[in-house]
N, C-alpha and C positions, 0 to 999 in steps of 0.2 A: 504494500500500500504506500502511496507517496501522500505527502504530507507538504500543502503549502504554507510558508510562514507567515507571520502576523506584516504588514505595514503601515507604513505612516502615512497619515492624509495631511496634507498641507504643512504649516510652519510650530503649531502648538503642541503636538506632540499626541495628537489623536491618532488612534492606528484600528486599522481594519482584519479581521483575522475568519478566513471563510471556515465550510463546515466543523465548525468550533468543538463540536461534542464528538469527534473523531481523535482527537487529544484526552487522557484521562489528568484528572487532578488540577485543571486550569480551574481558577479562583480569579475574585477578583475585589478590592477592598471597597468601601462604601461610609463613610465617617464625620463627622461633626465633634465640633467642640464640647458642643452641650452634652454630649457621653455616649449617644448614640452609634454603636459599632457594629456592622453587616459584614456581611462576606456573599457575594452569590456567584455563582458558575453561570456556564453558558444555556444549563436547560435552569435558570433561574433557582439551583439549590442554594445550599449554603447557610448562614445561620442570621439571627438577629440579637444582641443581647446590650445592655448597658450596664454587666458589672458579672460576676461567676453565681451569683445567686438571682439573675433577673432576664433569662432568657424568654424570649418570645417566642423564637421558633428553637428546635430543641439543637444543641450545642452537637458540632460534628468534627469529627476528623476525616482527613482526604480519604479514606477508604469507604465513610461513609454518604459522602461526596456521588458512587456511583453507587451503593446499594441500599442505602435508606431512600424510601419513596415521600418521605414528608419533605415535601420541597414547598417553595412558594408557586403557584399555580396559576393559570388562569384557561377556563377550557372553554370551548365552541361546541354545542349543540346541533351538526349543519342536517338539514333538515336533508333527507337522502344519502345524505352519505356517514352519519354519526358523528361520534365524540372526538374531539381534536384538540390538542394541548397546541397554546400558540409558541412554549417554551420546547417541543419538542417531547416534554416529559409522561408519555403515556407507554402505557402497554404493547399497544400497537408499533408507535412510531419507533419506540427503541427495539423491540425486535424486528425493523427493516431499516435499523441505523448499516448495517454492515452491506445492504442490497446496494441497487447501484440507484436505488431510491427515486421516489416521487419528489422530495423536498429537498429546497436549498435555504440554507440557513448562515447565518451572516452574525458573527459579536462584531459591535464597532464599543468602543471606549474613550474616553481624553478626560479630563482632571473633574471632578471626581463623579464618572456618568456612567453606564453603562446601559448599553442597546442590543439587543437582539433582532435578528430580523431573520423572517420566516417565512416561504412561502409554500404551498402545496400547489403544484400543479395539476392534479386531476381535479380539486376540485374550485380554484381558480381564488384561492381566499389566502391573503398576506397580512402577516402579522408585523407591526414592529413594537417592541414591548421595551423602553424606557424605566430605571430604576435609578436614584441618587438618595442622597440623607441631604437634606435642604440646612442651609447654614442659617437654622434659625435656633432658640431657648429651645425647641422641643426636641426629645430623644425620638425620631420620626423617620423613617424609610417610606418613601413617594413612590411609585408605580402605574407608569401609562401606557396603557394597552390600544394602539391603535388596528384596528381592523378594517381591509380595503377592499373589494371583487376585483382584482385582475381580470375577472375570466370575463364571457358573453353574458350570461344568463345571472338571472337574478337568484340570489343566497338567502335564505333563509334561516337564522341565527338565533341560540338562544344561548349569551353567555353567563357563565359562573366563576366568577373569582375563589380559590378556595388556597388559604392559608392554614397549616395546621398550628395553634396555639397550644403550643410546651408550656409556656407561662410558670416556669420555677425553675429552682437551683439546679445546676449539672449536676450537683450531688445526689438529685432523685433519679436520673436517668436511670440508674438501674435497681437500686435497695430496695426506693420506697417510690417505683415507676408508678403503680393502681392504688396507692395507699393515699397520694399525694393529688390523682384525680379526686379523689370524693371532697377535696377541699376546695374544688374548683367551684366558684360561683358563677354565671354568665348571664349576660344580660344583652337582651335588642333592643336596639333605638331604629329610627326612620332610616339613617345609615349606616348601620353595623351592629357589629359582636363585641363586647368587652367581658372579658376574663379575668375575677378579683378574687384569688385564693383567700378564702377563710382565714386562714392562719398560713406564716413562714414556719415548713415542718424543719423541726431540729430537736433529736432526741434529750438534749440537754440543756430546752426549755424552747416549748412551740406556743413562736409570738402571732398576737394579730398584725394580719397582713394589711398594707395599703394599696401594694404595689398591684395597676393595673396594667394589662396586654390588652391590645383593642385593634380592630380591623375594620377599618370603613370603606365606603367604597362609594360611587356615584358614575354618573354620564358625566357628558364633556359638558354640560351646560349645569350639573349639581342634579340631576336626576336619581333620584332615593333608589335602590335596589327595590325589588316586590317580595323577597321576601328571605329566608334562612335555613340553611342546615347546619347548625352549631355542634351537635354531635358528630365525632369524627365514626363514629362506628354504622350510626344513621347514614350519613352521608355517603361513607363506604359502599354499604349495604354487608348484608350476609354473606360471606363469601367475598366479597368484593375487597378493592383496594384501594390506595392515595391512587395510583397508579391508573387505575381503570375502575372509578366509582362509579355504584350505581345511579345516584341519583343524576349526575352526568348523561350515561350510556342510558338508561333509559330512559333521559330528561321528565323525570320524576318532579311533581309538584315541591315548591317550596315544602316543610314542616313545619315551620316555625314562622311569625308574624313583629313586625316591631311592638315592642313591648312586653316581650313575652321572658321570662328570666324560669331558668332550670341548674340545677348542681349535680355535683356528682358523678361525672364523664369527662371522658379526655376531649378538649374541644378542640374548634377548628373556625375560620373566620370565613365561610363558605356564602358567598351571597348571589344570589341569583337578580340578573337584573332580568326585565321584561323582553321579551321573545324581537328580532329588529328584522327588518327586509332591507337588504343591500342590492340596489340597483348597479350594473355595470360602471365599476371608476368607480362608485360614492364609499366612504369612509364612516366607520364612529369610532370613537372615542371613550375609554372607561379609567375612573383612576383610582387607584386602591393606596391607602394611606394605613400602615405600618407604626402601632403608637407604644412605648412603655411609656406611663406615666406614676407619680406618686400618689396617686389617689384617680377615682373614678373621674371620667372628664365631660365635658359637657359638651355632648355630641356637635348644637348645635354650631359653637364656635369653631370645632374643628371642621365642620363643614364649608362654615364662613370661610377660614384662613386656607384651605388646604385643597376640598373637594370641586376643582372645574378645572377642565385644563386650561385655559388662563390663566387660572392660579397656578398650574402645575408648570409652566411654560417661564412665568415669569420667576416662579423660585426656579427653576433648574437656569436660568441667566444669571439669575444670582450668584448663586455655586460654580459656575465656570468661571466669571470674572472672580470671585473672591481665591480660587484658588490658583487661578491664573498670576494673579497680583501676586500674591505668596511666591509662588514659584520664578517670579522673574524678577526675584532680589539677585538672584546666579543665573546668568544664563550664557551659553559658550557657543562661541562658531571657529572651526578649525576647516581644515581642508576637507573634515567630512560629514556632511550635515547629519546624515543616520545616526551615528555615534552623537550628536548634539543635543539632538531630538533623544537619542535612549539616556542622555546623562539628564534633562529633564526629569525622565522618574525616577530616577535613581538620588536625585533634589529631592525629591517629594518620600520619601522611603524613611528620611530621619524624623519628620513630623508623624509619618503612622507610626515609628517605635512611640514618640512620646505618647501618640491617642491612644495603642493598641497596648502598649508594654511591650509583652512577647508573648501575648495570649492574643486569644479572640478570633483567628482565625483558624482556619484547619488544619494548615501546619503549626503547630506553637512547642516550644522550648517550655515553656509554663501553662498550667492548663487552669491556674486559678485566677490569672490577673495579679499587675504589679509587674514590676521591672526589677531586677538584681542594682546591686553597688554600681559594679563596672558598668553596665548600661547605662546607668543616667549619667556617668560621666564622661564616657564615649561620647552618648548620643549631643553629651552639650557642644562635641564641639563643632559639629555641622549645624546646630541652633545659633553658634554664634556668628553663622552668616547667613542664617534663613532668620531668624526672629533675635537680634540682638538684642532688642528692648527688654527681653525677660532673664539675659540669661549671667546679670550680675546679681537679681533674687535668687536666682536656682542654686549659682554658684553657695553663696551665702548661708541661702536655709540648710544646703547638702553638707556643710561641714558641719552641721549640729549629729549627723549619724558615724561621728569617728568619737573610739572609748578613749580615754587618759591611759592605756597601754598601746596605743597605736592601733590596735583593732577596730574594726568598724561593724555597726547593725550589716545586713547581706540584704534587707529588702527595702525596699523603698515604700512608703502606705500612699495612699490616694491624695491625704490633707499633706499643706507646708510642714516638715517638722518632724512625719511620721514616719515612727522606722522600727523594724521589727528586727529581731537578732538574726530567722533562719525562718524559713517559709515552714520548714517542718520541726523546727523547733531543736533541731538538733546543733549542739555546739561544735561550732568548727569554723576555722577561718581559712578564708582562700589568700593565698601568701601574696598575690600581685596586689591585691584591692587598693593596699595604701600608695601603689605608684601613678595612679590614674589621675587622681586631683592634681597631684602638681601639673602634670601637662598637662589639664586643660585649664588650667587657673595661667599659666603661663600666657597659651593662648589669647587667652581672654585679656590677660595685661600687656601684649604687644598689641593685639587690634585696638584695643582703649584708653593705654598708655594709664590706667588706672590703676597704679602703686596703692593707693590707699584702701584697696580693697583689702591688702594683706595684713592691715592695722585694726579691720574692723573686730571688734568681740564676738565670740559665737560662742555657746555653750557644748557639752559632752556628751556623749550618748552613754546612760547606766541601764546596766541590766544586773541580772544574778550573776553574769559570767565574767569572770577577773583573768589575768594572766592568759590573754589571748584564747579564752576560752578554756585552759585546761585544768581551770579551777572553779568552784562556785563561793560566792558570800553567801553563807545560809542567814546570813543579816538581816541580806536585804532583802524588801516585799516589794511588790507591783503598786503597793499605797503611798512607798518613797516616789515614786514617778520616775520618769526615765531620762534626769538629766545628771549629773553628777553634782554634787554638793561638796560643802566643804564639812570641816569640821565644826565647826557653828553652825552647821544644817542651811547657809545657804549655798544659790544656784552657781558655782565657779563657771568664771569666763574666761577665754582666755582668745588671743587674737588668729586671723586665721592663719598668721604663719607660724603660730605655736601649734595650731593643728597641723598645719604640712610640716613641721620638722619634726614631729613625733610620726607621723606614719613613716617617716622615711629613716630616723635616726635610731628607732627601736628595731626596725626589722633587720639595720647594719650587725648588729649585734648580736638577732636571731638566726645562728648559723650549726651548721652539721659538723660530721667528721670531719669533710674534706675541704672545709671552711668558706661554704656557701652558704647560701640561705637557704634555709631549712624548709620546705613544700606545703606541708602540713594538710590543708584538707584536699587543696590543688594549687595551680595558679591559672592562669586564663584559659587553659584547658582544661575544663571541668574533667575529660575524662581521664585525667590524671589523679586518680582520688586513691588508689590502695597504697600510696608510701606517705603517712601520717608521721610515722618513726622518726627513719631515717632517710627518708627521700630529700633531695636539692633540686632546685631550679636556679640551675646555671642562666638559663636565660634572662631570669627574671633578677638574679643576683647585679648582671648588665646592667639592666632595666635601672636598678635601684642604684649604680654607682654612678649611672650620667644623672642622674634625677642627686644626686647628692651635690656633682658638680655645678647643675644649674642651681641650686639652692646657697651655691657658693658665691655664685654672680650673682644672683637675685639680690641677699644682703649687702654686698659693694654698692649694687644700682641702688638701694635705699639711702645707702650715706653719700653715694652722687648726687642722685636727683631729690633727695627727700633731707638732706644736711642733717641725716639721723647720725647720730656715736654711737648706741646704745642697744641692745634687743632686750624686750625686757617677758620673761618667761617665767612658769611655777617653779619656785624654788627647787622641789623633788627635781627637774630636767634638769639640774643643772649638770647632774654624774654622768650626763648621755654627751658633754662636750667633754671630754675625759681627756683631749691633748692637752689644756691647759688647766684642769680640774685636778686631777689623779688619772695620768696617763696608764692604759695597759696595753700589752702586746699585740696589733693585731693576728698575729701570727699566732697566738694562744687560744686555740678553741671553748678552753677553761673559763681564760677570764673574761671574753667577749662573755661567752653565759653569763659569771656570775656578775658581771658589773649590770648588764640585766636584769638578774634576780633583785641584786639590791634596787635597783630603780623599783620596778614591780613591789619590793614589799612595802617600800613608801608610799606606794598610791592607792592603796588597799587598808581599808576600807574605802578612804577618802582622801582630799588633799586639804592641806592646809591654809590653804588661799592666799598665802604669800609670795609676793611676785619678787623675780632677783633680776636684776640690770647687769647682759652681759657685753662687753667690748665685740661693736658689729665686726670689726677688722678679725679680731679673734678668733669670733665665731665663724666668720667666713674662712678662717684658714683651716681651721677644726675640721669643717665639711669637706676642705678639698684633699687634707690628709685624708680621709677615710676613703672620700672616690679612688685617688693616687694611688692606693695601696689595694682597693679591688680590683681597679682595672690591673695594676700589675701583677696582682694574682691570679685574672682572669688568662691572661694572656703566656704567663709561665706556665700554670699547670690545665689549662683546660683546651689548648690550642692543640689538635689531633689529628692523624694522618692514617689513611687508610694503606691496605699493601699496596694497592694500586697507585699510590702516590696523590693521589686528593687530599687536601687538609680544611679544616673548617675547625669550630668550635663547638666541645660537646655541647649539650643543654640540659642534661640531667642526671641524676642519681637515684637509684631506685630503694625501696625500704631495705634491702641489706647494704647500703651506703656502696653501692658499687655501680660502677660508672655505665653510663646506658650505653652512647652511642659509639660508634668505631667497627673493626673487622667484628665479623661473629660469624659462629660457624654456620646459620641459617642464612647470611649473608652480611651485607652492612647495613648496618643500621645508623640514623639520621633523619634529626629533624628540622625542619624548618624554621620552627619558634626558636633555635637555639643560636640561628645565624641572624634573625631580624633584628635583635634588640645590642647585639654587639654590633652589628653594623650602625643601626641608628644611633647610637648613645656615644659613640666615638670609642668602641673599646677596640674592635678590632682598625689595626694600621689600616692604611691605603692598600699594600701592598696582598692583608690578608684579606681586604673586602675582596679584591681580584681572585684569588683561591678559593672562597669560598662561590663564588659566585658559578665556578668550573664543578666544583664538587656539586652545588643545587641541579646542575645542569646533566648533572649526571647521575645518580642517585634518584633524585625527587621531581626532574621534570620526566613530563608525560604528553604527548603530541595531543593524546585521545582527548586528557582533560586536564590539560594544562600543570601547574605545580602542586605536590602534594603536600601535607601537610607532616605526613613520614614517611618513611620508605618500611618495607613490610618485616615488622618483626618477629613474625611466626609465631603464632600460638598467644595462646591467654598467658598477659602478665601482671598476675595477683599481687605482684609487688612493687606493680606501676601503675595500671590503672583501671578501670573497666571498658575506656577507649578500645584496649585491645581485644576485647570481647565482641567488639563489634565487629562484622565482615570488614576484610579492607578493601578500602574504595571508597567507604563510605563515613559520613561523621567525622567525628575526631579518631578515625584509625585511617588513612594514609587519600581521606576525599582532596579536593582542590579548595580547602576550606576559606573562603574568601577572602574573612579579614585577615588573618594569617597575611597569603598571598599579597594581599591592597598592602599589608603594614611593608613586607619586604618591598616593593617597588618604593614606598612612601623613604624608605631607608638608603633605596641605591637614589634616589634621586638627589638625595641631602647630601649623600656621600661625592654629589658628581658624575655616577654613574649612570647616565642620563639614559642611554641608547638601553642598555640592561634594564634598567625601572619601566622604561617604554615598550618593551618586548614582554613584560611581567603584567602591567596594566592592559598592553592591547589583545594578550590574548584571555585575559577576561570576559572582555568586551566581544571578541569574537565566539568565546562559548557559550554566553548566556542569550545572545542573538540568533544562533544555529538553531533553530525552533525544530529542526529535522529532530534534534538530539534533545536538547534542553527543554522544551514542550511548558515553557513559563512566555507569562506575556513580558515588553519590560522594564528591566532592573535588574538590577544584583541580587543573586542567590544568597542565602546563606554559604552553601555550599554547592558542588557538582557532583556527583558521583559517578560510580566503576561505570554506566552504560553512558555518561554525559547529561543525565536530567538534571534541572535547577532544582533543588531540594531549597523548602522552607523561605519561599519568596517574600520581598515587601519587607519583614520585620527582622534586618539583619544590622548588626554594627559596620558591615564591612563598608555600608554605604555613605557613614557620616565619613569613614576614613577615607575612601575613595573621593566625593566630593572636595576635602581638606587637600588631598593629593594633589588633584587637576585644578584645585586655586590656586593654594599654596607653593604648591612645586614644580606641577607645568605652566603653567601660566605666569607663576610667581610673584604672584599679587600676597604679602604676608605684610603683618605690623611690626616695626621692633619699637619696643615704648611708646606706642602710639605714632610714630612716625610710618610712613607708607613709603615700603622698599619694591622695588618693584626688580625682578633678577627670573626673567623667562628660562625656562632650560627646555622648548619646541624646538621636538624635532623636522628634519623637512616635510616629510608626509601630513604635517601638522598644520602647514599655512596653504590654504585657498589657492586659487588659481592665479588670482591677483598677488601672491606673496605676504596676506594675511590672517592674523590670528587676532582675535578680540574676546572677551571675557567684562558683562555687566555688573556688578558686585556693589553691596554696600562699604563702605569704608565713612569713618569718621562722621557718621549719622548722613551721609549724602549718598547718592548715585553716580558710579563713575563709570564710564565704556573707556576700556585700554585696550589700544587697536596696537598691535606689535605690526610693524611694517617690515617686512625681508625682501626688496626689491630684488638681490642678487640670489635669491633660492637659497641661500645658507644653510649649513647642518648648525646642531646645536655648536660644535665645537669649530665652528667658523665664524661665529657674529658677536658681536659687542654691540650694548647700547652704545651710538653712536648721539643721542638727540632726542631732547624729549620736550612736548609743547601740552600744555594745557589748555582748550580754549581757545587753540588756534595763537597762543603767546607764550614765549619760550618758559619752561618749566623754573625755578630753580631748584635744582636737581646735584647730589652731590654724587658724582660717577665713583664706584667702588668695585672693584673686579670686574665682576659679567654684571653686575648692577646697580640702582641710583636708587637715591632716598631721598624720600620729598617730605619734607619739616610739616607736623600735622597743622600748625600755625598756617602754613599755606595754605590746607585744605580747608581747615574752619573758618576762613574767609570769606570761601565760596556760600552763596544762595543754597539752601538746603531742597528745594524743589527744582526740579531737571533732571537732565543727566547730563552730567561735565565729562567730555570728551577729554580724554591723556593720550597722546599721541609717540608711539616708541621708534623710533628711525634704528633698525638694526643694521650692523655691515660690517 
């Protein structure tokens, strides 16, 4: 069977994809602010829900994407020829999906809409069925069912909209699936079904409910449906199905009347409108409105606001332009429009983490809602060029979930502030968590040149667990509240750079045998979780000694730019600046622990609340001895050579403290995490980025599906993780795991290694668009796997990283202190026909379009900024290597409304 792919209609990034339900597992997201979260596929499945306990239609995963028949619906009664689904989803038409069929059927999509279109030729009747979530206060999924006669002869039609309403928690899907119908209340009005459970069941105290699910529906001019089948088993019939219901197939009388209210049955939002005749060419129109609300609602208003397609016409204009605007704070033209048009969604990909978390749709990492540590700090840092205005709150509130032992809560809650220890309650810390805030705080203080963030007070995060979790205060209670107090019982503060130098200065001295940093529950690969012991992450050890160095520069720049002497910290930190305190060996695996422990008993229960004033110079040397001394540990004992003469840098330790990667008799082993963060962090030389980059090339890349994230290490390793439990190819065991991949290019391109980082990014780009293989509409995967499908679409990290890449690094639009550097590294495939490349982006609260001009076809390692004009008037610009920097003074001059043209003469 050949398979044609998805494309693109016109310049916004809308794309058209034919016989759609010949691909399994296409999804497609649907979302609003107001918490309203969808997912529907091409024969219109998928789900509806605004929270894990508030599902409207019942919660699904992609397998049940093709075998559960409760989908959203809408059917045709055609007089002479029977029952017909306009979404394809019947009995009938899916067993003659594989024939060489009567019907042609069309997904079209663009920001944030989705269309179906459908037609059957025998019997000359064309569907096109329109879905979006309207950017209004309500949690609402909109649905317009347009119907046409293509054919000669006049159609005779009687349609029924039928939605099945789940209407509760995914926790009853299956325990308490019939126990949790009898709670079902339902009520009809003039247009629709509302569904208000009795009570929210939960065996350890069942509350009354408010929460309502509601299904309306009307003509295009507000025409009341005639009447109802609320019960799904009714509507079914005996025997019957979602699939092929009888009252459908036998266009069976309405049962139920507006006003009529029954309990006790699994319902369904089934409405029958009055019987229509379609003349040759003539059209109607029906629109079905999709509600959770917090209490029962008042039919008639939602009819007002919502039910005509007018209204339905003018909110879906709404919704495009608002997301449209969203999306074209970034927007890129290079030599190849396809790729510009696909990095559009892939824009849009970091806002659905924040709506969605990593739930909600049918591939999810989380099945309950909520986001982990490292995602809201990833995800900030493509926020801080899609929605800047929010994301020095985010930054701010986030550092209240780090403990006073450098640990941190793992979940993030719905409210400012809230943080939970562990979704399941289990103690354990992922060793990377504390390296994530400093780079994106970093970030965020080069695009805003906002130093005084790092001065503001935030408070701690307390729980039961002390010493990084591997102990409890049987103290404390849940009635202390969850900030940290002092010894006078009140709330200690401290500033946010006392928060980033304890995540980073306490994990220095959380080390193993081999005097790395110790793994403990994992580090960014969750499925590294079986070496709690003694397992290391070498990689992440990297991670933490360039994150030391920049925290070395960070304090100089404060007594640069901020004429500070002084840093002033809770007395307990002071034993953690130990070169100038009571020096210990770092060479001593002993005393890095015990100078630890002693910090740790100090802060247990609580701290004292006395602040100490340490010398910034100091402190800033303090930091760079400790990076100085991992980097040169890193690179003395962890720098390793295969027989084959490859060398690269291990990445881990397994729970018998012994080294993972290198020769093995099952073959070599290597991973990828373990060369990205020596490369980025400056640990590995120039000389070894080039080595390693031969050994990735050899080892870990793969033509089929680009670079893995390990190479295969035979068999289950119980003393490494449960990654390897997984088939490989796929997951975290040796898939093309995105972010991974995006971070290593993000790494060669800082290093210089421009043509390599571009060979890394473009064949991402080339795998997730191969729709022969990859079978996602798009965007960046989570991941690829063994066959080439996009695994786990839309809600992936890899995409804030990716977008940060192609600003930041190809394009090279970045901040340092708030100043605007601009240092392209395009290559030639990169600029237009004309010898152009441009990139629209916010900077310094304005609009700027930076057109790079390559008149001579230059390769990256051919051109210099030659010339740079603002405005059509020469910049002042100060040339530094491959790049200029433009004083923010300059830019805050400029008018805040337009867009300010910067103009770059390469040569």
């Amino acid at each position: 069977m050949t398979y044609e792919s998805w494309k693109f209609l016109g310049k916004n990034g809308e794309f058209r994809l034919e016989q759609p339900e010949k691909s399994s597992f296409l999804y497609f997201p649907l979302v609003n602010e107001a918490g309203m979260m969808s997912a529907i596929t091409p024969n219109l499945h998928g789900e509806m829900t605004s929270s894990h306990n508030t599902f409207l239609m019942e919660p699904v995963s992609v397998m049940d994407l093709h075998n559960s028949k409760a989908s959203r619906n809408f059917w045709v009664h055609i007089e002479g020829a029977g029952a017909w689904s306009v979404s394809g989803n019947s009995a009938k038409q899916n067993a003659e999906l594989f024939s060489n069929g009567k019907e042609n059927s069309v997904v079209e999509a663009g920001f944030l809409w989705h269309k179906v279109i459908r037609e059957n030729a025998e019997t000359g009747l064309r569907a096109e069925t329109v879905n979006f979530v309207p950017v209004t206060e309500d949690k609402i999924e909109l649905m317009k069912v347009t119907l046409t006669n293509t054919g000669k002869s006049v159609l005779r039609l009687t349609p029924t909209a039928a939605v099945p309403i789940y209407g509760r928690s995914a926790d009853d899907l299956r325990d308490h699936r019939h126990v949790t119908s009898l709670l079902h209340r339902v009520f009809t009005s003039n247009h629709g079904i509302e569904v208000q459970p009795a009570l929210s069941f939960d065996e350890r105290g069942h509350r009354v409910n408010k929460v309502t699910y509601s299904v309306f529906g009307s003509g295009a001019a507000g025409e009341a449906p005639v009447g109802f089948f609320p019960e799904t088993e009714v509507f079914a019939g005996e025997g019957g199905a979602l699939d092929w219901p009888e009252a459908v197939v036998a266009n069976l009388e309405p049962t139920v009347q507006a006003g009529a209210s029954l309990e006790g049955y699994e319902a369904i939002g089934a409405l029958r409108f009055a019987p229509i005749q379609l003349e040759a060419g003539q059209s109607a129109s029906y629109i079905v409105a999709m509600l959770i609300t917090d209490d029962r609602t008042r039919p008639q208003q939602i009819a007002e606001r919502y039910l005509s397609a007018a209204r339905f016409d003018s909110l879906l204009a709404d919704n495009q332009r608002y997301w449209q605007e969203k999306l074209d704070t970034v927007s890129f033209h290079s030599g190849d429009t396809e790729q510009d048009l696909w990095m559009k969604w892939v824009t849009l990909q970091p806002i659905l983490r924040r709506l969605y978390g990593n739930s909600f749709l049918p591939y999810h990492d989380y099945g309950r809602g909520g986001r982990g540590w490292r995602d809201l700090w990833q995800d900030c840092l493509a926020l801080m060029v899609m929605e800047p205005a929010e994301v020095r709150h985010l930054l701010l509130n986030n550092y209240a979930g780090v403990r006073i032992d450098g640990s941190n809560a793992t979940i993030i809650g719905t409210k400012p502030g809230e943080f939970v220890a562990d979704r399941n309650n289990i103690p354990r810390v992922w060793m990377d968590h504390g390296a994530w805030p400093l780079l994106t705080t970093l970030l965020y203080i080069h695009q805003s040149g906002d130093l005084e963030l790092l001065l503001q007070p935030q408070t701690y995060f307390r729980d039961v667990f002390v010493k990084r979790c591997k102990d409890r205060d049987l103290n404390w209670t849940p009635e202390q509240g969850n900030k940290l107090l002092t010894k006078e019982g009140k709330v200690y503060e401290g500033s946010i750079l006392e928060h980033i130098l304890l995540q980073n200065m306490t994990t220095f001295f959380h080390v193993g045998k081999n005097g790395n940093i110790l793994l403990e529950g994992a580090d960014w690969n969750d499925g590294l979780d079986l070496a709690p012991n003694r397992g290391e992450s070498v990689a992440f050890t990297a991670f933490y000694a360039s994150n030391l160095l920049e925290l070395s520069n960070l304090l100089l720049a404060l007594r640069e730019k901020k004429g500070l002497a002084s840093l002033e910290v809770a007395e307990e930190m002071a034993v953690l600046f130990d070169t100038f305190t009571a020096p210990v060996s770092y060479d001593s695996i002993a005393d890095k622990r015990a100078l630890l422990d002693r910090y740790y008993d100090a802060i247990v229960p609580t701290v004292s609340g006395v602040k100490v004033k340490l010398d910034l110079a100091q402190a800033a040397e303090d930091l760079k001895r400790k990076a100085e001394w991992t980097i040169g540990h890193l690179r003395k004992n962890e720098w390793i050579k295969s027989q084959e003469g490859y060398e690269w840098f291990n990445g881990y330790y397994n729970d018998h403290a012994e080294r993972v990667e290198g020769d093995h008799p099952q073959g070599v082993r290597m991973t990828l995490t373990g060369q990205v963060f020596s490369i980025m962090g400056g640990v590995a030389t120039e000389e070894q980025v080039g080595k390693i980059t031969a050994a990735v090339d050899r080892y870990l890349k793969d033509e089929r599906i680009g670079y893995r994230l390990n190479s295969r290490f035979g068999g289950i390793q119980q003393d490494l993780g449960r990654a390897f439990g997984f088939a490989f190819g796929h997951k975290e065991n040796g898939a093309m795991f995105s972010h991974m991949t995006v971070m290593y290019a993000n790494a060669l391109y800082k290093r210089g290694f421009v043509k390599e980082g571009f060979e890394v990014l473009d064949s991402i780009y080339r795998l997730s668009v191969d729709f022969g293989k990859s079978r996602m509409y798009p965007g960046i995967p989570e991941y690829i796997n063994e066959k080439g499908r996009g695994m786990y679409p839309y809600l992936t990290g890899s995409a804030s990283w990716l977008l940060l890449t192609q600003l930041t690094e190809v394009f090279g639009v970045k901040g340092v202190y708030g100043d605007l550097m601009l240092e392209p590294k395009l290559v030639k495939p990169q600029f237009d026909q004309d010898g152009k490349a441009s990139v629209e982006t916010l900077f310094a609260d304005r609009m700027f379009r930076i057109v790079y001009s390559n008149p001579e076809g230059a390769d990256f390692d051919g051109y210099r900024i030659k010339g740079v004009t603002l405005n059509g008037q020469p910049a002042a610009c100060d040339l530094s290597g491959n790049g200029c920097l433009i004083s923010r003074s300059v830019l805050e001059a400029l008018p805040k409304d337009g867009v300010h043209q910067l103009e770059v003469l390469l040569g």
